[in-house]
DOFI-518710 format. One record per residue (C-alpha): residue number from 1; chain; x, y, z. Coordinates in nm, 2 decimals. Last residue first. Layout:
! DOFI-518710
pos_unit_u_v_w
NUM_A_X_Y_Z
...
***
This chain:
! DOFI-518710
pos_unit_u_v_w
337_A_-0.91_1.00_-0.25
336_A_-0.78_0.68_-0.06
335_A_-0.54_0.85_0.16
334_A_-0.76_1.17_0.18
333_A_-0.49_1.41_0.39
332_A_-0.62_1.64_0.60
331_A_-0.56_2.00_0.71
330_A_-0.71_2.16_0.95
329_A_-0.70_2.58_1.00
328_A_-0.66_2.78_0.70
327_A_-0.30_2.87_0.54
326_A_-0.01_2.87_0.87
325_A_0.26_2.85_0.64
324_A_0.36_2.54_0.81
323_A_0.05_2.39_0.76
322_A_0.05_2.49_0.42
321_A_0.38_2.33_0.35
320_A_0.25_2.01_0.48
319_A_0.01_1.96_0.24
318_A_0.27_2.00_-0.05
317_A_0.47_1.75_0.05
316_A_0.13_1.50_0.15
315_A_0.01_1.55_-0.23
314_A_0.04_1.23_-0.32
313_A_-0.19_1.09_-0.02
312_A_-0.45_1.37_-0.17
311_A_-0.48_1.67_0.01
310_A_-0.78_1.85_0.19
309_A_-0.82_2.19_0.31
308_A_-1.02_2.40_0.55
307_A_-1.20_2.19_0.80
306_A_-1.27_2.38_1.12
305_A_-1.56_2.62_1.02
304_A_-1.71_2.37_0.83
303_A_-1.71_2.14_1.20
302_A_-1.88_2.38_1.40
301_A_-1.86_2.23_1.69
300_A_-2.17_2.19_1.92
299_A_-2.34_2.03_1.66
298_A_-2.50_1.72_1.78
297_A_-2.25_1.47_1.59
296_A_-1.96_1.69_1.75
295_A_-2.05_1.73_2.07
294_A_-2.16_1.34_2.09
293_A_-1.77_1.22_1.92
292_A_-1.64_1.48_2.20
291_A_-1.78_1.33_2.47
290_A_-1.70_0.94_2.33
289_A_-1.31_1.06_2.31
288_A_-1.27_1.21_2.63
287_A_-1.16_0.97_2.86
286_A_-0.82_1.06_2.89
285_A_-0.72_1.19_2.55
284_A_-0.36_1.37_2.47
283_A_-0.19_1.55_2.74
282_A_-0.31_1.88_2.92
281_A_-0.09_2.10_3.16
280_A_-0.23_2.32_3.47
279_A_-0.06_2.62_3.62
278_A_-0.29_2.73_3.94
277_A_-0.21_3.08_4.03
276_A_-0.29_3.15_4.42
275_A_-0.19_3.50_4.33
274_A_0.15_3.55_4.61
273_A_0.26_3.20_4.55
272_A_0.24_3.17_4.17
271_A_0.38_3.54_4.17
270_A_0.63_3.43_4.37
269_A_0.73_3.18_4.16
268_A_0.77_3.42_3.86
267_A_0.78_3.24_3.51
266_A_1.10_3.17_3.32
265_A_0.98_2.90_3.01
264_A_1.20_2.63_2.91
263_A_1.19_2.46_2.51
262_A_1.41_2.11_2.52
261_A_1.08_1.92_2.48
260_A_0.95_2.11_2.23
259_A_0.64_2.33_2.29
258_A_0.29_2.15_2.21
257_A_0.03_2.39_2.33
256_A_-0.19_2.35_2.61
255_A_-0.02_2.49_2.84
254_A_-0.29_2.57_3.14
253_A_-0.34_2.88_3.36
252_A_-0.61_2.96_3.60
251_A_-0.70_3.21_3.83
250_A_-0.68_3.32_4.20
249_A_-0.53_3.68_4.07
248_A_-0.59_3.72_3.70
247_A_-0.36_3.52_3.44
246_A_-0.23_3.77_3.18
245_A_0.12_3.79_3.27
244_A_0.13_3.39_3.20
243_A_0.03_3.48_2.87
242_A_0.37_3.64_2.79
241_A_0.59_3.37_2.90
240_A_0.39_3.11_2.69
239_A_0.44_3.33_2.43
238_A_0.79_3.32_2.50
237_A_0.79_2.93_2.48
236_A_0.56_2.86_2.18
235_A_0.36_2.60_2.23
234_A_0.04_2.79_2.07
233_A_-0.21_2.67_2.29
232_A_-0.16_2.87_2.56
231_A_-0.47_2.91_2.78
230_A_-0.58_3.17_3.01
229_A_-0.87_3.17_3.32
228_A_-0.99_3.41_3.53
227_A_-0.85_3.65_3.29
226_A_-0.59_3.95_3.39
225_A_-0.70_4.26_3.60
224_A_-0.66_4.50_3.33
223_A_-0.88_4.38_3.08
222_A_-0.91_4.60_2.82
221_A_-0.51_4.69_2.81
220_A_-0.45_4.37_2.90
219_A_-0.56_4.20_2.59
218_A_-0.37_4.45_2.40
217_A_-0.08_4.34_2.59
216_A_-0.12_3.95_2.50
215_A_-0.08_4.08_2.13
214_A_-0.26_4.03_1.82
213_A_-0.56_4.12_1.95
212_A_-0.94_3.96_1.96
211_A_-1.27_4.04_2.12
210_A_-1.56_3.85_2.22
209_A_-1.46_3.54_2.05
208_A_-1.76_3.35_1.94
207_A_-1.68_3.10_1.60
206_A_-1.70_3.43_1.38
205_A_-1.47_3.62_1.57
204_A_-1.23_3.31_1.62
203_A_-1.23_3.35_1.22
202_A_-1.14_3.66_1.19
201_A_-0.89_3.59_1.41
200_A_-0.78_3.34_1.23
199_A_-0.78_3.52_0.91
198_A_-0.55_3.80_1.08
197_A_-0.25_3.55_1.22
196_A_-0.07_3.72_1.49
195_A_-0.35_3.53_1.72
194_A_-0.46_3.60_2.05
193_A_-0.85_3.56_2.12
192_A_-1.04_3.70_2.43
191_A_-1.35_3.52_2.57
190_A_-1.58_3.69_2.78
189_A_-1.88_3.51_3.01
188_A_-1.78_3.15_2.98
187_A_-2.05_2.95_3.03
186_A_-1.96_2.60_2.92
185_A_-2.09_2.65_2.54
184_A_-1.84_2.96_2.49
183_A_-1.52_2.78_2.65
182_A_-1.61_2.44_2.45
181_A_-1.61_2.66_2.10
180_A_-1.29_2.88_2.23
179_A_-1.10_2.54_2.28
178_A_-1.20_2.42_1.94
177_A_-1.04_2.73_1.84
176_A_-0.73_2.76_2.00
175_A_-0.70_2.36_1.86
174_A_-0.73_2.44_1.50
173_A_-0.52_2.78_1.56
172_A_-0.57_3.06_1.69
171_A_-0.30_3.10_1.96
170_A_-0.33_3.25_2.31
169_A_-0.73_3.18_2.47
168_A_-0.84_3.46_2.74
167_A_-1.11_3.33_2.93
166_A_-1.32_3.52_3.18
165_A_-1.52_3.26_3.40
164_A_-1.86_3.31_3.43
163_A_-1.97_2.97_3.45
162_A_-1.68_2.77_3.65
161_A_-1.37_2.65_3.47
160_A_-1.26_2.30_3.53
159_A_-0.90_2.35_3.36
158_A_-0.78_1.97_3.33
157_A_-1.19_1.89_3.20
156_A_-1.13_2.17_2.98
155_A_-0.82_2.03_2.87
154_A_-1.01_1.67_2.82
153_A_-1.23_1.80_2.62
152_A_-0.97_2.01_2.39
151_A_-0.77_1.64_2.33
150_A_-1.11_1.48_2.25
149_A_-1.15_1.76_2.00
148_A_-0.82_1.68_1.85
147_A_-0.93_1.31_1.79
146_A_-1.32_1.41_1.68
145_A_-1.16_1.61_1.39
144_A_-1.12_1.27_1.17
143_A_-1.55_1.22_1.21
142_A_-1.57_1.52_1.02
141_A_-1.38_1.43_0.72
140_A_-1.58_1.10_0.74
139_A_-1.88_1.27_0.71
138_A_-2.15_1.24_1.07
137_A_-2.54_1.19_1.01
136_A_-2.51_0.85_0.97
135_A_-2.32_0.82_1.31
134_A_-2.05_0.66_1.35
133_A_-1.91_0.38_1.56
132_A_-1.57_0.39_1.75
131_A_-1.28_0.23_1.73
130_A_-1.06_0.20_2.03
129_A_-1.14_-0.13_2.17
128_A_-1.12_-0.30_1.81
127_A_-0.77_-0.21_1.77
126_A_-0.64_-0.04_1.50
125_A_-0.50_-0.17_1.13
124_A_-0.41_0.12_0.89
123_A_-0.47_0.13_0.53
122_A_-0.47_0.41_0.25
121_A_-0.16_0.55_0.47
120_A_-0.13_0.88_0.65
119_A_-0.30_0.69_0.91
118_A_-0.07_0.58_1.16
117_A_0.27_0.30_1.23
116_A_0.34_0.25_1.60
115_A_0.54_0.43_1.79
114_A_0.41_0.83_1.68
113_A_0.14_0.77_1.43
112_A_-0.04_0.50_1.62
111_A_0.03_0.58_2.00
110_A_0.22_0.35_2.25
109_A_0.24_0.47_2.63
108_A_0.46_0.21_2.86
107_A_0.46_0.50_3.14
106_A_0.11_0.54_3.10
105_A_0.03_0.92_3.13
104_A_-0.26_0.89_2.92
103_A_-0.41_0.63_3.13
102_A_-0.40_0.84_3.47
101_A_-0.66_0.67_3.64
100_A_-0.45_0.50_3.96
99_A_-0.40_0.20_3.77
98_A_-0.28_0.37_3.46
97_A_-0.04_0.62_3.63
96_A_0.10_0.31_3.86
95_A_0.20_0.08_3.56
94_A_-0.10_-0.19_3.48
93_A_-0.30_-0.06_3.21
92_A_-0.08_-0.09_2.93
91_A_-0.17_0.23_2.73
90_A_-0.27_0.25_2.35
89_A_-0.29_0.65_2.21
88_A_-0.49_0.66_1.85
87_A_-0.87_0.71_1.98
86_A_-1.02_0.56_1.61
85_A_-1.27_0.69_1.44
84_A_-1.52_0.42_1.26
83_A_-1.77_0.35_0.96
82_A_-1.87_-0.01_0.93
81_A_-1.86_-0.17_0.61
80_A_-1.69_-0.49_0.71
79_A_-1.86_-0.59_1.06
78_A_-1.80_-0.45_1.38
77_A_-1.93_-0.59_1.77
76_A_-1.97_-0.97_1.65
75_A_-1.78_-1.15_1.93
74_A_-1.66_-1.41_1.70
73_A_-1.55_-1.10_1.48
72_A_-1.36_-0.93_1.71
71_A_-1.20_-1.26_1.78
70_A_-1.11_-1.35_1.49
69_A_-0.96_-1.01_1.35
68_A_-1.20_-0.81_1.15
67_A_-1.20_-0.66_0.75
66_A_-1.26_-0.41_0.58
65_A_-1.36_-0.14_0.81
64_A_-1.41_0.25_0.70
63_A_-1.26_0.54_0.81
62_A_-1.12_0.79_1.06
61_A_-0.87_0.95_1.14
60_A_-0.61_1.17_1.39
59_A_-0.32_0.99_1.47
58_A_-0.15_1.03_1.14
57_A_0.26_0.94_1.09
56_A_0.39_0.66_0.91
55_A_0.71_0.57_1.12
54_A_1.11_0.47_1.06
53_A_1.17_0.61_1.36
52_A_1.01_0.58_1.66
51_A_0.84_0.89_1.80
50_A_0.85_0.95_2.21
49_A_1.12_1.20_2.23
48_A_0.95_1.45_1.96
47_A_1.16_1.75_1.80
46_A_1.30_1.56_1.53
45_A_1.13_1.78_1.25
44_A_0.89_1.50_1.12
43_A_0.81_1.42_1.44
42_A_0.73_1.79_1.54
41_A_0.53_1.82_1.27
40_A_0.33_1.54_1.34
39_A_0.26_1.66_1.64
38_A_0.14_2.01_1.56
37_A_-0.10_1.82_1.35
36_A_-0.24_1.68_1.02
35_A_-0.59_1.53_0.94
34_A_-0.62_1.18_0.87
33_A_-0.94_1.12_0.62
32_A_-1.13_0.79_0.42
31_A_-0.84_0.55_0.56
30_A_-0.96_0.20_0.48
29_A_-0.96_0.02_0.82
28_A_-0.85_-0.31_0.94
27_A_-0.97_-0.40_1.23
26_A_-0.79_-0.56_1.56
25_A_-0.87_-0.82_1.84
24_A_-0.72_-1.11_1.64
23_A_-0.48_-0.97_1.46
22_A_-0.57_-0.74_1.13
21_A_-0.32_-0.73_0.85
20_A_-0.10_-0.43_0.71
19_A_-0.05_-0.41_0.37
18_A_0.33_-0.40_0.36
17_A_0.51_-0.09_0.26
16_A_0.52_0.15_-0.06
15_A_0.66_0.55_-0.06
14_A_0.52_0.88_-0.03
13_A_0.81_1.07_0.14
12_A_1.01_1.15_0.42
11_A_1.36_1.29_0.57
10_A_1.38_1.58_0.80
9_A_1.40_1.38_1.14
8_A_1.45_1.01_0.98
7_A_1.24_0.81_0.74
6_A_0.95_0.92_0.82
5_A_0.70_0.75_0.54
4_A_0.35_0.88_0.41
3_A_0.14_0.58_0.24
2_A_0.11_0.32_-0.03
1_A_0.00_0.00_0.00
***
């Protein structure tokens, strides 16, 4: 089959390798749509600890089955036709993180796309336990955003705002944005967008951002006091630095964003003392993936608004350029287009 291939930090292409094939408590799906993600750029640029290397990269899909392992088909929970998403991180349930409810800090943590080969391919074999059923109602293309809106569920479920809250969101991006969606339908009572990029903003506007700057000092400027609660999601260490300014007294203040793993930050301890500031950090899924498969099929996010370009599998190269230029907001690649 053919599919995306890392090589090596800075070395990849569309190349051949084996058809995959179903154990007995996997599925074999057709990838219908895998979007791209800060991840995957950090994998492809060597900045990621945990990927293995040679790797097809994708965590985020979804697709059809064509064929079941033995025992997923003795127990008859898929057939071949079924339409799936698929949570992409595997944990081993029995170090101390997973037994005490921490699954997505496992310490033996496996992810398709990062350790194990993903979905930038036209096939990719899963397990059964972590595919999900579709809806009718729900594209394929759509059903490939429920993995990033899983990871925005379970950062508001890290933050645990309270109805009311002031939020001020850094970075405008695909996951920014899904974050401002969840912060608007929980109750927040102002929400304040930071983006450098002017169609994004435009776009947050549109999506429910009560006002938007391009600076965390403009912000400020309107809302002297700070936010109840601020998120970076832009990874970026000195943005980070600058949206920890903006955290009010008593309030809240998660990284969200994917920084590299060498990337420090200098923040005041004593300001963490003196405001009772609680710094929160959000990894991956923890069970999240059902909620945000229901907020998407009942139209809580505004999946048009999200979706903004699709590739063919050939076409990965040029893909990934307009990522990196920033262009729209997700990216996928069709595989089987």
């Amino acid at each position: 089959m053919r599919a995306v291939i890392i090589d090596a930090p800075g070395k990849f292409g569309v190349g051949s390798v084996s058809d995959p094939t179903p154990q007995p408590d996997e599925l074999l799906i057709r990838v219908e749509a895998c979007g791209i993600c800060g991840t995957d750029l950090h994998i492809i640029d060597g900045d990621s600890p945990l990927a293995h290397y040679p790797i097809v990269p994708g965590h985020e899909f979804a697709g059809e089955v064509v064929a079941v392992g033995s025992n997923v088909a003795q127990k008859g929970s898929f057939a071949v036709g079924s339409r799936v998403a698929v949570e992409p991180n595997i944990y081993c349930g029995q170090c101390e993180p997973c037994r005490s409810g921490h699954e997505n800090l496992c310490l033996n943590y496996t992810a398709l796309g990062v350790t194990l080969n993903g979905a930038i391919a036209e096939y990719v074999a899963v397990l059964a336990a972590k595919s999900y059923p579709l809806p009718d109602t729900m594209s394929l293309r759509e059903a490939a955003l429920i993995e990033p809106v899983s990871c925005a569920v379970h950062g508001m479920h890290s933050l645990n705002p309270k109805s009311g809250d002031t939020f001020l969101i850094v970075g405008a991006g695909t996951m920014g944005l899904l974050l401002l969606q969840l912060a608007r339908r929980g109750g927040a009572s102002r929400i304040a967008v930071v983006d450098v990029n002017a169609q994004r903003l435009k776009r947050a506007e549109s999506l429910g951002a009560t006002r938007t700057y391009t600076g965390v000092q403009q912000a400020l400027a309107d809302e002297p006091l700070g936010f109840n609660c601020v998120i970076d999601a832009t990874g970026v260490a000195p943005v980070i630095e600058q949206a920890f300014l903006a955290v009010k007294r008593g309030g809240k203040f998660m990284v969200f964003g994917v920084a590299s793993h060498e990337a420090r930050v200098s923040l005041s301890p004593f300001r963490i003392y003196n405001d009772e500031i609680t710094i929160v950090g959000s990894m991956a899924v923890l069970f999240s993936f059902q909620a945000a498969l229901d907020l998407i099929a009942s139209g809580v996010i505004d999946t048009q608004a999200m979706l903004t370009a699709a590739f063919p599998l050939a076409d990965f190269s040029e893909a990934l350029a307009a990522v990196r230029r920033g262009e729209g907001l997700k990216t996928q690649v069709l595989p089987n287009a």
